[in-house]
N, C-alpha and C positions, 0 to 999 in steps of 0.2 A: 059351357064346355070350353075348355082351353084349346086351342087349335094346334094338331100337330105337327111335329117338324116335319120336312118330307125327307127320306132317305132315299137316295139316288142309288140304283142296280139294274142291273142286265134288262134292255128288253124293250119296256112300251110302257104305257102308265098304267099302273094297276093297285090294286090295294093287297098286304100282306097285314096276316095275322101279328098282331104285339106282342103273343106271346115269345115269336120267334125271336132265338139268343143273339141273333146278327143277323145282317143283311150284306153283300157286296156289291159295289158297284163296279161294274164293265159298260162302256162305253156301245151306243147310244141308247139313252130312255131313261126311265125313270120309277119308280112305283111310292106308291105314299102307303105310310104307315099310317095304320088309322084302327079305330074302333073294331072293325069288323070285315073279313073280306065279303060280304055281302055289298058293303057299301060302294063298291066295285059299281054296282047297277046303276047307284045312282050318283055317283060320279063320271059314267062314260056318256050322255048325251051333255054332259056341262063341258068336258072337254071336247068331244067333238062341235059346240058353240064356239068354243076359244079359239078353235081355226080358221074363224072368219072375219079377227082383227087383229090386228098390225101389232109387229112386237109394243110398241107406245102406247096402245092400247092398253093390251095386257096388263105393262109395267101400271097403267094405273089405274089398275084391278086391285091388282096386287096392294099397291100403298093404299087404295081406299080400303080396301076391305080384307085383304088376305086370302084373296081367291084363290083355293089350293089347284084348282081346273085352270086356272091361267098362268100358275106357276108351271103347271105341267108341261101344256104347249108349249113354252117358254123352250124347255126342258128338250123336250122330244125336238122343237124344228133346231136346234142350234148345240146341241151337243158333240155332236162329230165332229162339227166345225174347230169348234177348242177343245177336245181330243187333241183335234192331230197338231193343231199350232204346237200345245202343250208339251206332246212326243216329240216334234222336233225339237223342241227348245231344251226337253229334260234330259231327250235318249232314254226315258224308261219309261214302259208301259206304265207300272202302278207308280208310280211320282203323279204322272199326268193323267190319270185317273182320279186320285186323290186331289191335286191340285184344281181340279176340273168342280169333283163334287164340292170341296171346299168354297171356290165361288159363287155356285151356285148356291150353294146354303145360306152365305154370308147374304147373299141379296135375298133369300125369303125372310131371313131373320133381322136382317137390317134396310128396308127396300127403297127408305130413302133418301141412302146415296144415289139413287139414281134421279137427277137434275134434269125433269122432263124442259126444265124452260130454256136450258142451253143449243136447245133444236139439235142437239146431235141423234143421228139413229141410232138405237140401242145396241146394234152388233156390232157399230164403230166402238162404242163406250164400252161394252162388253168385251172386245178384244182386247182393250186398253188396260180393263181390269186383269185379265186373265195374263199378257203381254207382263204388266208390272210383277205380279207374283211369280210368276217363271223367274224373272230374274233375281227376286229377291230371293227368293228359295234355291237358285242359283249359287248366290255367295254365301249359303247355307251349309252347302251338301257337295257333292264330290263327283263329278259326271261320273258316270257308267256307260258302261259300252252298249250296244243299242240290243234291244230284245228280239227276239229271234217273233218272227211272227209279221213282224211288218216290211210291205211292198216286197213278197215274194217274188225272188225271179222268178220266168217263164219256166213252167214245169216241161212243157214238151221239148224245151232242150238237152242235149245229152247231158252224161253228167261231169265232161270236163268243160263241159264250156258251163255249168253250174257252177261247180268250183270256181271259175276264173269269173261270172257273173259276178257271184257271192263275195269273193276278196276286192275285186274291183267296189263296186258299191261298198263296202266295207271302209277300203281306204278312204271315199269318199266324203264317207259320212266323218272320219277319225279328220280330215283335215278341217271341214264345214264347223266340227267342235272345238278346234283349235285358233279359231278366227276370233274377233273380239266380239261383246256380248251385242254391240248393236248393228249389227255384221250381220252377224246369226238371224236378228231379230228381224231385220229387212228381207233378208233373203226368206226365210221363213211365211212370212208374211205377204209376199210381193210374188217370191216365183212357187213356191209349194202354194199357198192359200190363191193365190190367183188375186191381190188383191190389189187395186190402184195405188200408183205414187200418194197420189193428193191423199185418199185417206189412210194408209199408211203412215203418213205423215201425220197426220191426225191422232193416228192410236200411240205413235212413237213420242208425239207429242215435240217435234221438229219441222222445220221448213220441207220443202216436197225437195228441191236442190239437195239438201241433206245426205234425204233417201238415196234420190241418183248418186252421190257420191257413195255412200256405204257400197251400193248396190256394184257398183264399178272395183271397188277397192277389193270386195267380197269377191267376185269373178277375177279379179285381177290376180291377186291370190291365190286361188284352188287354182288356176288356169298354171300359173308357173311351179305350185306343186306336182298337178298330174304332169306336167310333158317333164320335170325331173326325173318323177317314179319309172316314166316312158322310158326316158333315156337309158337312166341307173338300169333298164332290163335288157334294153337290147345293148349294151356293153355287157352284162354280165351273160346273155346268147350267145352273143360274138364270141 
């Protein structure tokens, strides 16, 4: 029996029917297309096995054998994660959605691109992948203004200072787009991902000195944007 591709959609890992005309994918999880949703049964104690080794592990499950339960884990612990890098980086829900499954596919259907012997951990390597496609599909396509749904303001606020939440973060994000692409990428990475110099530099595939410089040039920037927008309002108060 030929092993199936997995289609990545809303939820947790599970199995759907083939007959079904489409499946979508929404961020985080996973579900595999397979034979039978029966087979649900005996795929959920193989995946719950796969939560007791290391992404490196998995990855070589995966190149040994096609472990569709280790692709899963994979799936379910690190999706969000390149989610949202992806949403920052694209400003569009379904770009970074797509983009998202896209990688992930690429690595079940092709999984030995992944160079277990260069000792890097897989969510540094993993980031790198998903980091590079961001950008290529970057000078693809045409930013879009960012989707309504992500980091709602605080709801219990009234609703002029909603409004003035809402355009403030707005302008925010409009100058953070307008930076250059490895700007974006650090900042991205370093102050939204939460993620170290040193391996950021690694995903970036530059010196960590580098980083700090974007990282500097990036604040340096949005800082003399906002206290402009600042000023241009209270003159135009005044």
């Amino acid at each position: 029996m030929i092993a199936k591709t997995p289609t990545l959609v809303n939820g947790r890992a599970e199995v759907l029917d083939p007959s079904l005309p489409s499946v979508h994918f929404s961020t985080p999880g996973c579900y595999y297309l397979m034979e039978s949703t029966a087979s649900i049964k005996a795929l959920t104690p193989m995946i719950s096995e796969s939560r007791e080794h290391t992404d490196e592990e998995l990855m070589a499950r995966i190149k040994k054998e096609g472990d569709r339960s280790a692709f899963a884990e994979l799936v379910t612990r690190h999706t969000e994660k390149y989610y949202r890098l992806a949403y920052r980086m694209l400003v569009s829900r379904e770009e970074a959605e797509d983009l998202v499954q896209e990688s992930f596919l690429m690595l079940w259907s092709k999984p030995n691109i992944w160079d277990s012997g260069r000792n890097a951990k897989f969510t540094t390597w993993f980031y790198r992948v998903v980091t590079n496609a961001c950008l290529d599909r970057k000078k693809k396509t045409t930013t879009l203004p960012l989707d309504a749904g992500y980091d709602h303001p605080d709801r219990s606020a009234g609703t002029e200072e909603l409004v003035e939440m809402k355009r403030r973060k707005d302008d925010i994000e409009t100058y953070i787009a307008e930076l250059p692409d490895s700007q974006q990428t650090a900042l991205a990475l370093c102050f939204y991902e939460g993620i170290s110099n040193k391996e950021a530099a690694e995903i970036m595939g530059v010196s960590v000195k580098a980083v700090e410089s974007l990282l500097m040039r990036a604040k340096a920037s949005l800082r003399r944007k906002i206290t402009g927008t600042t000023q241009r309002e209270g003159l135009h108060d005044g």
